[in-house]
BALOKE-967481 format. One line per 10 residues: number of its first residue (from 1); for each residue x, y, z of C-alpha. Coordinates in steps of 0.1 Angstrom, whole numbers, plus 5000, padded with zeros to 4 digits. Example, Ala and Ser with C-alpha at 12.3 -4.5 7.8 and 13.67 -1.06 7.14 Angstrom:
2
1 = 5123,4955,5078 ~ 5137,4989,5071
END
This chain:
517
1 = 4305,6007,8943 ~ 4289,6041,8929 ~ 4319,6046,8908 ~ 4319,6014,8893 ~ 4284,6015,8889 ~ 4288,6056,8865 ~ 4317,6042,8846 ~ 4294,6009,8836 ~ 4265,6031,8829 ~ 4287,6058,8810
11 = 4300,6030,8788 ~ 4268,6016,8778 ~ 4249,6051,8771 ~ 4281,6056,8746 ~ 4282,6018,8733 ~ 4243,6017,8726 ~ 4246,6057,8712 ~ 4277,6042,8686 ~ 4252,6010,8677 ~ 4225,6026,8668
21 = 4243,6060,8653 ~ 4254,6031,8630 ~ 4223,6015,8620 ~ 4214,6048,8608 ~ 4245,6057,8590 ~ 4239,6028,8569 ~ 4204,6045,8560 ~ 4217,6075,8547 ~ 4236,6069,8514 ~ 4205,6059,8495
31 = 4194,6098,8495 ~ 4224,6112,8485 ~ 4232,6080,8459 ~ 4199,6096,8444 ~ 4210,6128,8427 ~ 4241,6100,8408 ~ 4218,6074,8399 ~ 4198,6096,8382 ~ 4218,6129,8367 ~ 4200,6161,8343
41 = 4214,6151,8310 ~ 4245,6168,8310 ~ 4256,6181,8274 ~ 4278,6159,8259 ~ 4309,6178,8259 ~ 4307,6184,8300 ~ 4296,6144,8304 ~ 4332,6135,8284 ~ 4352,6158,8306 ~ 4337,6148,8336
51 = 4342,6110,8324 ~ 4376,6111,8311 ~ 4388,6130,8336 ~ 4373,6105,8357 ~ 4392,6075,8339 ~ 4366,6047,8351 ~ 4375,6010,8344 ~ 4378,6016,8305 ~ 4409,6036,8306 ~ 4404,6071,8293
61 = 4370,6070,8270 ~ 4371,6085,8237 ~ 4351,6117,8229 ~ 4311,6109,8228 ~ 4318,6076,8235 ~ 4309,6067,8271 ~ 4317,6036,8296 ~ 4297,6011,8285 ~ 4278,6005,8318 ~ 4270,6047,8321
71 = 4245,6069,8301 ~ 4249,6105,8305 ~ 4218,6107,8324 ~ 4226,6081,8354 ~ 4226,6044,8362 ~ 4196,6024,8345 ~ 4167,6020,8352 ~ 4167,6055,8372 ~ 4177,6073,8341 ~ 4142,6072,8328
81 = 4118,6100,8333 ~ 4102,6081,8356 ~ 4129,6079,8380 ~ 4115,6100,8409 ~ 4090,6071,8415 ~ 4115,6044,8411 ~ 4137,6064,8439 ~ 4103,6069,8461 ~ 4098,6030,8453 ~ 4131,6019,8473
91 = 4123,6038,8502 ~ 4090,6031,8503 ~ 4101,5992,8505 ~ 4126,5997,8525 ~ 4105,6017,8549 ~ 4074,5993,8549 ~ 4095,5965,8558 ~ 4106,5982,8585 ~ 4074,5995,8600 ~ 4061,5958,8596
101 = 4094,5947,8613 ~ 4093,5968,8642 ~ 4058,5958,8654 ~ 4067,5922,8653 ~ 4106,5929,8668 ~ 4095,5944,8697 ~ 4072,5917,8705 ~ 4106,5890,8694 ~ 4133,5914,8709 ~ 4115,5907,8745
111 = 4118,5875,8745 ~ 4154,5867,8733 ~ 4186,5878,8745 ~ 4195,5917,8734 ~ 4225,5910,8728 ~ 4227,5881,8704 ~ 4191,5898,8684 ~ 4207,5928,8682 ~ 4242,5912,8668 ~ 4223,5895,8641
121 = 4209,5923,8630 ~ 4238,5943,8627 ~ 4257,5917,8608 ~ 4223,5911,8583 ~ 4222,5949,8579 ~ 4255,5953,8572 ~ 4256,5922,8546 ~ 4220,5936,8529 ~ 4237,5974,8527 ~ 4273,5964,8512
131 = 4248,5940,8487 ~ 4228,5973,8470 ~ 4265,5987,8464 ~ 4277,5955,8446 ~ 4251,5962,8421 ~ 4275,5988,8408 ~ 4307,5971,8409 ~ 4286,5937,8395 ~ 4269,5961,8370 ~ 4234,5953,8384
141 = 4205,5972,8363 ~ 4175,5951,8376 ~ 4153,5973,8395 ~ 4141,5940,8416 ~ 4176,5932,8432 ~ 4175,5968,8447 ~ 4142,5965,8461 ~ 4144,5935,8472 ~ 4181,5940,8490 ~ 4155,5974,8504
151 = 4133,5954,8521 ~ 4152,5925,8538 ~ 4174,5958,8548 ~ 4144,5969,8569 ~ 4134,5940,8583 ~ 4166,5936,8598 ~ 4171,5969,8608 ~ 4141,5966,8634 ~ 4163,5946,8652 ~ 4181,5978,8666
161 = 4155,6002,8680 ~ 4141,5986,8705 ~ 4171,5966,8718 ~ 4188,5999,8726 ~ 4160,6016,8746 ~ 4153,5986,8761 ~ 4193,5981,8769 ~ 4191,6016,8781 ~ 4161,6016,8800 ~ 4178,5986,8817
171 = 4204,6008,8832 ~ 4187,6041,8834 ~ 4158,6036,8854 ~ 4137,6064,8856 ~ 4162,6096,8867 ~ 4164,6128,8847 ~ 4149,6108,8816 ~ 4147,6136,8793 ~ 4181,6150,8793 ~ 4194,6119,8794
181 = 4176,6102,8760 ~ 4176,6134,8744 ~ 4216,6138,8741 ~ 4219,6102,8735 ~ 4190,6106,8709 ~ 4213,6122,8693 ~ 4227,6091,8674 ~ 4201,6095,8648 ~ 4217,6128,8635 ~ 4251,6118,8639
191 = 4245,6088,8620 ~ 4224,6108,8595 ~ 4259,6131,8594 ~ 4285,6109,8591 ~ 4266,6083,8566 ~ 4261,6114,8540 ~ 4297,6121,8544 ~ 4309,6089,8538 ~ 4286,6085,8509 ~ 4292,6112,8500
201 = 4328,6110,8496 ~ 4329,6083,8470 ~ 4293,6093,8458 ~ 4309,6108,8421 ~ 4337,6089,8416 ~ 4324,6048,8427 ~ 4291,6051,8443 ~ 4295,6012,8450 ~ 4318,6025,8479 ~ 4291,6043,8490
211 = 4268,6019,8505 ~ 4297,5990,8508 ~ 4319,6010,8535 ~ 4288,6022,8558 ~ 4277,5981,8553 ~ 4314,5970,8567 ~ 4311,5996,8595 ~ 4272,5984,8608 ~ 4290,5945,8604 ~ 4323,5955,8622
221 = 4296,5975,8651 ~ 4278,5940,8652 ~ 4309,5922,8661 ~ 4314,5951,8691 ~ 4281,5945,8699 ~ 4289,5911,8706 ~ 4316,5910,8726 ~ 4309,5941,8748 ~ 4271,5945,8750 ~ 4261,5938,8788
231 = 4219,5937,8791 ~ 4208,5946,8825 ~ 4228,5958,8852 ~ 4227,5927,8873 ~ 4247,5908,8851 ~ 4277,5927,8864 ~ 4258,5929,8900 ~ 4254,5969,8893 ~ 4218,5984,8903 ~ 4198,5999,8877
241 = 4195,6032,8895 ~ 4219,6051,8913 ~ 4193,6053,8945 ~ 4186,6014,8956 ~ 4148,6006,8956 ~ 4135,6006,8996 ~ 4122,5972,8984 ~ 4143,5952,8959 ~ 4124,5933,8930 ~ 4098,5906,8938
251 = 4102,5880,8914 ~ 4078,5875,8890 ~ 4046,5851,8902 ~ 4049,5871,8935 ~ 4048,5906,8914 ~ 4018,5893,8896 ~ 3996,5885,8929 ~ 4007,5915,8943 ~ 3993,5930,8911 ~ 3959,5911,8913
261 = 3959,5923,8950 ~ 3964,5963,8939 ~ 3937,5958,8917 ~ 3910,5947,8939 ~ 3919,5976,8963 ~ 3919,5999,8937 ~ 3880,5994,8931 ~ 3880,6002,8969 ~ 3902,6034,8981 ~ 3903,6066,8962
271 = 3924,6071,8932 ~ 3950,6100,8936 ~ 3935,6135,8918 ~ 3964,6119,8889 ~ 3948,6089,8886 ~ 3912,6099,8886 ~ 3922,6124,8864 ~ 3936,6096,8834 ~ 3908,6077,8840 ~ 3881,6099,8838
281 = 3900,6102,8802 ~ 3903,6069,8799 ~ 3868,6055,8814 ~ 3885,6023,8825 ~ 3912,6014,8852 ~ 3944,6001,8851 ~ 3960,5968,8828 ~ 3938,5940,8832 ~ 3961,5906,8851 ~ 3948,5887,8819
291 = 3971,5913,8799 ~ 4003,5899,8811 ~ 4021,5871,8799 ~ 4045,5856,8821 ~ 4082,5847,8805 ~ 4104,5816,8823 ~ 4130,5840,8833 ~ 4167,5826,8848 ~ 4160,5811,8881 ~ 4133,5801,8880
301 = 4119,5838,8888 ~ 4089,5843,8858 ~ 4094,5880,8840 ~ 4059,5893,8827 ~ 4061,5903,8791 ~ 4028,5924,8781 ~ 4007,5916,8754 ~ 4001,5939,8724 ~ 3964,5954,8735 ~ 3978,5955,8772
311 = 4004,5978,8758 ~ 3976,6002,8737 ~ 3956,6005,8770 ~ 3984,6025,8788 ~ 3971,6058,8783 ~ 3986,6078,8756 ~ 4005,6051,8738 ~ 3982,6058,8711 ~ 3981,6099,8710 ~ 4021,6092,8713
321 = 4023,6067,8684 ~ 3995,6089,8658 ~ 4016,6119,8666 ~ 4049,6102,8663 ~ 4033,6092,8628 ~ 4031,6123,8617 ~ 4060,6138,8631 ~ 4084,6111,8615 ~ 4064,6117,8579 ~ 4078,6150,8576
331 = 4112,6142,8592 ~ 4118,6109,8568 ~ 4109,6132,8537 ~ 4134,6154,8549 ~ 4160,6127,8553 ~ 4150,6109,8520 ~ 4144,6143,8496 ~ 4163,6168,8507 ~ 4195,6165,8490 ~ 4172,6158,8458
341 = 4158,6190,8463 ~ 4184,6215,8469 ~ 4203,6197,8440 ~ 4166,6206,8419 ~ 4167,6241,8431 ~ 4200,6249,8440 ~ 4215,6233,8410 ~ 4243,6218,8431 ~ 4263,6187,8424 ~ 4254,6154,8445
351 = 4285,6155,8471 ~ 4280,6196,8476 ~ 4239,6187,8483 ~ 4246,6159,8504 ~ 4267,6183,8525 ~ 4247,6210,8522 ~ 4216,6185,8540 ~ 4235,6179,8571 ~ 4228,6210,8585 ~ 4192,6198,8589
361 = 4205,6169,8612 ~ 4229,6191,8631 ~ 4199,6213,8639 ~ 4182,6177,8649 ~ 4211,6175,8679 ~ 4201,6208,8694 ~ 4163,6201,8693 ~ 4164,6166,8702 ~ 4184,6178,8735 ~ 4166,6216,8737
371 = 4131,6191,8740 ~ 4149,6166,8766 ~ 4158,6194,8790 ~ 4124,6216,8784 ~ 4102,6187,8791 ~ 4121,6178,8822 ~ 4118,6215,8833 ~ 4083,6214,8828 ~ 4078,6180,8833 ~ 4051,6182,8805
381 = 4061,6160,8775 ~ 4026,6168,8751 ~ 4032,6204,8758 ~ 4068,6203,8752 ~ 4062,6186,8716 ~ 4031,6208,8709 ~ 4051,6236,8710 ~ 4078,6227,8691 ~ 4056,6215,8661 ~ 4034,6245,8662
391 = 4067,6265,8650 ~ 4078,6239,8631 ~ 4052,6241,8607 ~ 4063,6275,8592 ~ 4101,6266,8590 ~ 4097,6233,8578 ~ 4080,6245,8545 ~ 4100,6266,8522 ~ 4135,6264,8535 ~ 4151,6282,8505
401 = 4120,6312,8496 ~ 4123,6321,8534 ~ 4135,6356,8550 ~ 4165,6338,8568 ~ 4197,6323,8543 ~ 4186,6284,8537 ~ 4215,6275,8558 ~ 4196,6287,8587 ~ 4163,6278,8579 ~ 4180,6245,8579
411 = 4192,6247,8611 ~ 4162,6257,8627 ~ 4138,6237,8608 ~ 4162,6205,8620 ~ 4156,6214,8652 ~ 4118,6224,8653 ~ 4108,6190,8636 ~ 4136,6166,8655 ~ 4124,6173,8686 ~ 4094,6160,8690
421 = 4103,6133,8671 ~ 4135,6127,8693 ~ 4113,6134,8727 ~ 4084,6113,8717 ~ 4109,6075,8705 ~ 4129,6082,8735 ~ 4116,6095,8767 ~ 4082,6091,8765 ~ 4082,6055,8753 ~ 4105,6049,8783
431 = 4078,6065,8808 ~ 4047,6049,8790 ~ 4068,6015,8791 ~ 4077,6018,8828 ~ 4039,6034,8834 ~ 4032,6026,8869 ~ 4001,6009,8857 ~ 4024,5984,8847 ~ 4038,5978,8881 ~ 4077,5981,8872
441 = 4074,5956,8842 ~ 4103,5968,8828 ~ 4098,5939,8796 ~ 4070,5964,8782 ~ 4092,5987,8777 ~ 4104,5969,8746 ~ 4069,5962,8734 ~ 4056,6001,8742 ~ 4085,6009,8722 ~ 4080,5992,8690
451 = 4046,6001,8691 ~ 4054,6040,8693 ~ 4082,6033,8667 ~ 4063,6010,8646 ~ 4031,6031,8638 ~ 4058,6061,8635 ~ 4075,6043,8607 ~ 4042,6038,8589 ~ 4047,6078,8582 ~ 4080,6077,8577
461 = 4072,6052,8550 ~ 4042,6074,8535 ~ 4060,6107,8537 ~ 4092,6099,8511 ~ 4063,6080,8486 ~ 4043,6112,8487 ~ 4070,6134,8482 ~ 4079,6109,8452 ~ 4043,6112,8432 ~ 4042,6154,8441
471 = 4078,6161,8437 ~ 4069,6160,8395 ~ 4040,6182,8398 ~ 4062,6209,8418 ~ 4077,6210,8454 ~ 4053,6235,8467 ~ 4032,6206,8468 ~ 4055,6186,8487 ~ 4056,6214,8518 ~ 4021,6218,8513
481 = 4020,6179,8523 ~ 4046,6186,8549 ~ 4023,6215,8568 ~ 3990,6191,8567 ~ 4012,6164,8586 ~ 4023,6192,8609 ~ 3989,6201,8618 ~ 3977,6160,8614 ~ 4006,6154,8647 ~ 3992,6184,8663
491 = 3957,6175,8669 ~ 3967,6141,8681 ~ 3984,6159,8707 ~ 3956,6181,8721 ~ 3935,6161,8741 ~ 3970,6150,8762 ~ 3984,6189,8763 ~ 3946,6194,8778 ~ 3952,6166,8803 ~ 3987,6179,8809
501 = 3980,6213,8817 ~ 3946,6207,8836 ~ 3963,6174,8857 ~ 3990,6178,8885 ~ 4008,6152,8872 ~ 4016,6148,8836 ~ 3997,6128,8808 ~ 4026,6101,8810 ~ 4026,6085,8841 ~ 4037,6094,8874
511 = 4026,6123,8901 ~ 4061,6135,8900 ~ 4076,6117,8866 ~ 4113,6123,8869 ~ 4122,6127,8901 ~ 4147,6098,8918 ~ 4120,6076,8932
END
């Protein structure tokens, strides 16, 4: 019944929110390990107090003499003056491997079970995260082992992304998307939040604990994930959307002939104004049959899986992804650099930074939800994103020289560059990947997704290593970066705001996108 049917969705919007909020909380301690693996050389006096008040493993430590495994300036080899690239170095491998991952996952994730690719990964996560903490209770100084643990920890990671949308596309269908993805978007911050509190927690006194308790918490999600995971809404004979379709699914052959037959008659009868007006954009029609890959589904009943240039030719994939590019370079610096930098400037400790750097990600909630509920409103996603970036790029750049008290700037800037970011993984890959060019193929949706995420992640690889080699030569430099990529996901946007606003429709799909069909 209809109940039945809201407490099953309810549960798996909160179960997939708590999976992937946990992914991400595993993420987080590496930026605020930063400001203890490598420390200002303290004077000496401070260092002792700090130390044998501290009482580590050697019992108490006698004056100028430190624990053997601990300089006064951090944890080799970051203590060297070279340590901002050696920090930018294991993000950067961590965050190529996972825009290499995701491109492939996506295209792997559609063709196995969710439930027992996305178990793996958790587990593997959580094993690979708990591993770069053993380093300090093992007393690891070899810069290899962390970058190595960084970029099997990314691989697996990719595992996550689009096995949730997917998951939730599954039982969303296509209703108030917006609203929808951007509170459960949400999970990024509140990951983000809770894994710099829990690193940060132990992040003075044992910064082992740090990465090893978030890695026990992914692992002990995995297990959930397992048992209590269900894929698509028929395995508990529940239907997708709350409205039932006036005519069910075909299976998949007969879907396929029916699509061959839509595109002969399409070269016949005139397009809808929409239509015409994506492909005058566009100059060709609609997926190409040869695109489409059929899958042996269960039963016997074939479900098409869509092949990597099928998925670029759904208009706007690519404007999406360039955008999403560099919308998640100047987001991931934030996440990787931030509490570095107000503990440069600010002269705070590590814990007080880490604390101080939330703020960005609670501001995240509020966009990532303010954009969901605009862009349904409006039902223009471009111009929804445009907007929000066009402010962003004054807030985003000097959060503590600005008129307002950083706190605020925080806040606001959170919110200005989340947004986007949060509108363009979430909704809009859900409405490019159930594009009705596509025919209800809901299996691109986890390709369309990967490929939105995956060519994001090559920013948010790009923007922490840039902010690594300019960070030395002065943080001006580094917002200076920040505005150019503000502008850079700006102009990928304008020929879609200019399709938006001219078209009936919107640049994503259908005549009247998020209505109950």
């Amino acid at each position: 019944g209809y109940t039945r049917n809201l407490w099953y969705r309810a549960f798996i919007f909160i179960l997939t929110f708590l999976l992937y909020a946990s992914f991400h909380l595993s993420r987080k301690p590496i930026s605020i390990v930063k400001g203890e693996l490598h420390k200002y050389c303290t004077a000496w006096d401070e260092a002792d107090v700090r130390f044998s008040s501290q009482n580590r493993k050697s019992g108490s430590t006698a004056p100028h003499q430190l624990p053997d495994n601990e300089t006064d300036c951090g944890w080799a080899p970051f203590d060297k003056n070279n340590y901002q690239q050696l920090l930018g170095a294991l993000d950067y491998s961590f965050l190529c491997a996972y825009a290499v991952g995701m491109y492939l996952s996506g295209i792997i994730g559609e063709r196995l079970p969710i439930r027992y690719y996305l178990t793996f990964g958790m587990l593997a996560s959580g094993a690979f995260t708990a591993l770069f903490g053993l380093g300090y209770f093992y007393n690891i100084h070899s810069f290899g082992f962390y970058v190595v643990t960084q970029v099997i920890n990314g691989l697996v990671q990719t595992t996550g992304w689009p096995s949730v949308v997917t998951c939730l596309g599954n039982w969303f269908g296509k209703g108030r998307r917006g609203l929808i993805m951007g509170v459960w978007n949400s999970h990024t911050s509140v990951g983000n939040i809770l894994g710099s509190l829990i690193a940060g927690y132990w992040v003075s006194t044992c910064w082992g604990l740090s990465f090893v308790v978030p890695g026990a918490i992914v692992a002990a999600m995995g297990i959930v994930c397992f048992l209590f995971l269900i894929e698509h809404p028929k395995d508990v004979r529940c239907s997708s959307t709350l409205v039932t379709h006036s005519k069910g699914y075909e299976n998949g052959t007969n879907r396929l002939r029916l699509q061959k037959q839509i595109l002969k008659s399409e070269k016949n009868k005139p397009l809808d104004p929409e239509m015409q007006c994506l492909l005058l954009s566009d100059g060709k029609g609609s997926i190409h049959p040869n695109h489409v890959v059929i899958l042996p589904g269960d039963g016997g009943s074939g479900t098409a899986a869509i092949s990597f240039t099928g998925a670029l030719k759904i208009p706007g994939v690519i404007e999406f992804s360039l955008c999403l590019l560099f919308a998640k370079l100047v987001s991931y610096t934030f996440l990787f650099w931030l509490p570095l930098y107000i503990t440069n400037v600010d002269h705070l400790d590590a814990k007080k930074a880490g604390e101080l750097s939330t703020l960005f990600d609670v501001g995240g909630i509020f966009g990532g939800i303010l954009a969901g509920v605009i862009s349904d409103r409006l039902e223009k996603r471009a111009s929804t994103c445009g907007l929000m970036l066009l402010l962003a790029a004054p807030t985003g750049t000097f959060p503590f020289s600005a008129p307002l008290p950083p706190t605020a700037m925080l806040l606001l800037s959170g919110a200005l560059v989340s947004g986007p970011y949060a509108l363009i993984t979430t909704a809009v890959s859900a409405d490019l990947g159930t594009h009705k060019s596509l025919k209800g193929n809901a299996h691109a949706l986890s390709t369309v997704t990967a490929i939105i995420d995956g060519t994001g992640s090559v920013g948010a690889a790009l923007g922490p290593l840039l902010a690594g080699l300019l960070s030395p030569s002065g943080w001006s430099n580094v917002f200076y970066m920040l505005m150019f990529a503000d502008a850079c996901a700006l102009l990928f946007l304008i020929r879609l705001i200019h399709k938006e606003l001219s078209c009936p429709g919107s640049a994503t799909g259908d005549q009247v996108p998020f209505k109950e069909q």
